[in-house]
Structures are given as structure tokens and as C-alpha cells.
C-alpha positions as CSV (number, residue, x, y, z in Angstrom):
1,X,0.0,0.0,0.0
2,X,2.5,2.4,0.7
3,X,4.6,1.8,-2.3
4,X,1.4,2.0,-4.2
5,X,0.7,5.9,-2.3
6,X,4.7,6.9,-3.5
7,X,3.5,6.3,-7.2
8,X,0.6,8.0,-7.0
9,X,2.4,10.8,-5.4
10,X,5.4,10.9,-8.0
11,X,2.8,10.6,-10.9
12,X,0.5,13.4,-9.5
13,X,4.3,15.3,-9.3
14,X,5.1,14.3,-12.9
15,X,1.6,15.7,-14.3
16,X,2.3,19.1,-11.9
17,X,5.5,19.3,-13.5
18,X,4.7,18.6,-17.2
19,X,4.8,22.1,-19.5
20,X,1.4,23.5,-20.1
21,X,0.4,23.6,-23.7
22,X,1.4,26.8,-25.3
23,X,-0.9,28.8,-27.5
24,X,-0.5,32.0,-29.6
25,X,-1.7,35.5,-28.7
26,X,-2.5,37.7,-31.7
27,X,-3.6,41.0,-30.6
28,X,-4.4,44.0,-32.5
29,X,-6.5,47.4,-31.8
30,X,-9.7,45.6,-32.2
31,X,-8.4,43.1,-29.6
32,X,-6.9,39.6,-29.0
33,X,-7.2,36.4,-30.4
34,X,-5.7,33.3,-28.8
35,X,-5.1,30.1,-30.9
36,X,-4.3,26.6,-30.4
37,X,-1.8,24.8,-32.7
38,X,-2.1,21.3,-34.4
39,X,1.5,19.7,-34.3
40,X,-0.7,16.5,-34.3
41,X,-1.0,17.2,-38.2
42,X,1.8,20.2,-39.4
43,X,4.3,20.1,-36.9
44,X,6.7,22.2,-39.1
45,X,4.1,25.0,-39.9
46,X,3.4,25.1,-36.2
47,X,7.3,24.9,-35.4
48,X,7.8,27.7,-38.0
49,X,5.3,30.0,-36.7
50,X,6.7,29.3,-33.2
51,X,9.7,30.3,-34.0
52,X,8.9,34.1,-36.1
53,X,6.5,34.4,-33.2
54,X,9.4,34.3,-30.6
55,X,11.3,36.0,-32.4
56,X,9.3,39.4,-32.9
57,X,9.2,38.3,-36.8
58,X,5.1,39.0,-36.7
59,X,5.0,42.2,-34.3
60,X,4.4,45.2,-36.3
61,X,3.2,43.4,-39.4
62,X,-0.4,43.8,-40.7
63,X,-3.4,41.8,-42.0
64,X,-2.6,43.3,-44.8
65,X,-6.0,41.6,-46.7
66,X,-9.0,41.4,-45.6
67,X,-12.3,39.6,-47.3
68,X,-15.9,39.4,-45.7
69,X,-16.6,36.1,-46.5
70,X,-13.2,34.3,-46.3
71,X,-10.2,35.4,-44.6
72,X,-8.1,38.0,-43.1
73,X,-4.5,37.4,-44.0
74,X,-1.3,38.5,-42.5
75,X,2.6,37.7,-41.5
76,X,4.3,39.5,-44.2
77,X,7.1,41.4,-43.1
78,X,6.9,43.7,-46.0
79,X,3.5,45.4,-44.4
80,X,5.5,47.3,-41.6
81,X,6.2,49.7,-44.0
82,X,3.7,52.7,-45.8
83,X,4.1,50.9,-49.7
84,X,1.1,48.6,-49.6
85,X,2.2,48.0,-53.3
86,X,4.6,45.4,-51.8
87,X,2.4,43.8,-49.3
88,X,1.4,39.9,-49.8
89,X,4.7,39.7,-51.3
90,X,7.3,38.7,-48.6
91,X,8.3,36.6,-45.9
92,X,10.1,33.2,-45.3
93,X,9.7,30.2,-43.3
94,X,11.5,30.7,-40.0
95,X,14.3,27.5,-40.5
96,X,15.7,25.5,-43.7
97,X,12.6,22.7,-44.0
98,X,14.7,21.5,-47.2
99,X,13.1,23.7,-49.6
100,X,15.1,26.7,-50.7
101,X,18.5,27.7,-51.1
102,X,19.9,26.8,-47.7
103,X,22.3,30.0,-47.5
104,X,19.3,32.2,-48.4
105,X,17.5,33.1,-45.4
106,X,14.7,34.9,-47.9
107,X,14.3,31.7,-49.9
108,X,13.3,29.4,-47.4
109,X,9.7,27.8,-47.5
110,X,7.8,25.3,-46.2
111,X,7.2,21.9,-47.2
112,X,3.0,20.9,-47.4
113,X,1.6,19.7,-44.7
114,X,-2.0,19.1,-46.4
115,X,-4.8,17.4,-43.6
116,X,-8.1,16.7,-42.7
117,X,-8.4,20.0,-40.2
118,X,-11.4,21.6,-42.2
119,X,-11.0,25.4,-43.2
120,X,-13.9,26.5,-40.7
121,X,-14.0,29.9,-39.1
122,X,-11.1,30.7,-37.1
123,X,-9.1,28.1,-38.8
124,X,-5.5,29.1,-38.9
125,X,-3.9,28.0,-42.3
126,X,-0.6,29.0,-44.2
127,X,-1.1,31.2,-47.2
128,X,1.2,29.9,-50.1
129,X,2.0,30.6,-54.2
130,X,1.0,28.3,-56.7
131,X,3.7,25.4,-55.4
132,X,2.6,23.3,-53.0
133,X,5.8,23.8,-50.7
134,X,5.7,27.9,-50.9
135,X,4.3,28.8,-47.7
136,X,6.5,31.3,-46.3
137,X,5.5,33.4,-43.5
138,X,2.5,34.5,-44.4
139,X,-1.1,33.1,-42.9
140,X,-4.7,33.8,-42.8
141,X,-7.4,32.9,-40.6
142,X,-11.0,32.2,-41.9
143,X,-13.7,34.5,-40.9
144,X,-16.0,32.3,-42.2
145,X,-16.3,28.6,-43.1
146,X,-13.9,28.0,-46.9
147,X,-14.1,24.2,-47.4
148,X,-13.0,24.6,-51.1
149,X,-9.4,25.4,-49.2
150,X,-9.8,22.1,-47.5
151,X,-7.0,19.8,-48.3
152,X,-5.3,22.4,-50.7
153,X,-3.3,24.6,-48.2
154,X,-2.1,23.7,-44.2
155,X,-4.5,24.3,-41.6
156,X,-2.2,24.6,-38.4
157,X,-4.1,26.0,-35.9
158,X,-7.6,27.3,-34.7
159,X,-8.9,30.3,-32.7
160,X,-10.4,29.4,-29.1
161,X,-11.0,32.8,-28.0
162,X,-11.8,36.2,-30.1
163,X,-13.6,34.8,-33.0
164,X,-15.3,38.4,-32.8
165,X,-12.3,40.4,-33.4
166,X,-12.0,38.3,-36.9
167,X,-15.1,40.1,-38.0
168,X,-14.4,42.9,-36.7
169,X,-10.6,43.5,-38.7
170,X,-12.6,41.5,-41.8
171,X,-15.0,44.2,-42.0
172,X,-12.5,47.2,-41.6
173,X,-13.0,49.5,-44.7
174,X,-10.8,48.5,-47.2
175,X,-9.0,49.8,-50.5
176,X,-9.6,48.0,-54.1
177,X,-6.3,45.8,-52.8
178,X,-8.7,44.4,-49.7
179,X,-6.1,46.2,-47.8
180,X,-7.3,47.8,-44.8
181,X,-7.5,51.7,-45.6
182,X,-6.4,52.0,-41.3
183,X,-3.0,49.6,-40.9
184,X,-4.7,46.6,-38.6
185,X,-1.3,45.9,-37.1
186,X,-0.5,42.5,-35.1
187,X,2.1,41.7,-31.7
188,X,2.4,38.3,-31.8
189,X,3.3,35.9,-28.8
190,X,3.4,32.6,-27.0
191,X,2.3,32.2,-23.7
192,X,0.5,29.1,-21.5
193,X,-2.8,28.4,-22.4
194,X,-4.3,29.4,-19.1
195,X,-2.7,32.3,-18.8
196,X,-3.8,33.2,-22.1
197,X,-7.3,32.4,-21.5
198,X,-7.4,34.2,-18.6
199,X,-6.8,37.8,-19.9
């Protein structure tokens, strides 16, 4: 019995002890969203956006498009500045995944990660170019269900909390770009899912 109550006490330890899921914190003027990630089904998108998030890659970017119905998509680094000519046209995957020119930092993409998590509102998926492995840095999330995007770009992770503030940057008045007219700029970071949820 009492070696029995030592291994219930050093599992009840263990499961004190284990780390705490992480989730992301997106938060903008019209407020936060927190999202979960999926590294059950694209553990290099998820590792990726991990690391640009830690690194301050995301913080000052914009959702730089934005379309009732469908999505608003950010994570270029090019939006930071005043030419929205350029926006929707930079940003790289955060490591080398293999696809790329190795010593080219700016060339690096990400390698497909295509699965069953359905494009529903909130999803978080990877925006990419024609090429399957040409995700970069860029991402959307859905304000609105977009199953004709299901198994054709890498749903990563989903909103839990803010699903409101998605309509709210979605409807922001836009220019004939779908860029918002006001910048909708982003601070981006990690944090324990608890804690998150309890802001």
C-alpha cells in the first residue's frame, strides 16, 4: 500500500510538472485572439510560426488583406512599412525545411503539410503561391467557413477565444487591394494556455 501511495504521489508530481500547452496571442487594436496549434497534423508550420512568433518576426506586421466572407491574411514582413504595393509579397519560413536555397534566409519555404483539419471559421492555415511547398511566412485565418481550401493549403491551428475580433478586422474598410484603408497591425506571442485564457 505504501509503495502503491509513492507512485501515486510521484505521478501526480510528474503531471504538476509537465509544460502546459502553449498557444499563440495575436492582438491588435480591435483586440486579442488566442489560438491553439495542431503539431498532431503540421508540426513544421506550427514549429515555423513558433519560432517568427518568438522572435518578434510578426510584431508590427499587418493583416494586410481582408475579405468578408473568407479570410483576413497577415505575416508578411513587407506590411511594416507605408508601400502597400509590396504587401502579400514577402516573408520566409522561420528555419531551412529543405526547400530553398539553404544560405538564403529569404528563400526558405515550407514543405505541405495538407490534412483533414477543415477550413472553418477561425481556422489558422498557411497562405502559399501556386507550389505546394511555398508557404513562407504568411497566414490567414477564416472568418467564415472556406471548405473549397480544405486539403489544398495547411490548416495549423484554430482560434479558441476572439472569433469576434476576426469580423471585426474582416470588415474594416478597405482599399480595391482588400487592404485595410487604417494599418490593422499584429504583436504576436506565445504564452501558457491558461494564462492566455485568462486575460
Amino acid at each position: 500500500m505504501q509503495h502503491l501511495t509513492i507512485v501515486l504521489i510521484g505521478l501526480l508530481m510528474m503531471n504538476s510538472c509537465a509544460k502546459e500547452e502553449e498557444v499563440v496571442v495575436v492582438s491588435t487594436r480591435f483586440g486579442d485572439m488566442v489560438l491553439e496549434f495542431y503539431p498532431d497534423v503540421a508540426p513544421k508550420h506550427v514549429e515555423s510560426f513558433k519560432i517568427h512568433a518568438q522572435n518578434g518576426y510578426f510584431d508590427g506586421t499587418t493583416f494586410h488583406r481582408v475579405i468578408p466572407g473568407f479570410v483576413i491574411q497577415g505575416g508578411d514582413p513587407n506590411s511594416r512599412d507605408d508601400d502597400k504595393m509590396n504587401d502579400g509579397q514577402g516573408g520566409h519560413a522561420a528555419k531551412y525545411f529543405g526547400h530553398g536555397d539553404e544560405s538564403v534566409t529569404a528563400s526558405w519555404t515550407l514543405p505541405a503539410e495538407f490534412n483533414d483539419r477543415p477550413h472553418v471559421t477561425g481556422a489558422l492555415s498557411m497562405a502559399r503561391a501556386q507550389e505546394d511547398n511555398s508557404a513562407g511566412s504568411q497566414f490567414f485565418i477564416c472568418s467564415a467557413p472556406v471548405h473549397r481550401l480544405n486539403n489544398k493549403y495547411t490548416v495549423f491551428g484554430q482560434v479558441i477565444s476572439g472569433l469576434e475580433v476576426i469580423q471585426n478586422i474582416v470588415n474594416s474598410p478597405r482599399d480595391s487591394r482588400d487592404n485595410p484603408k487604417e494599418k490593422v497591425e499584429m504583436t504576436v506571442s506565445l504564452m501558457p494556455r491558461s494564462t492566455a485564457l485568462e486575460q
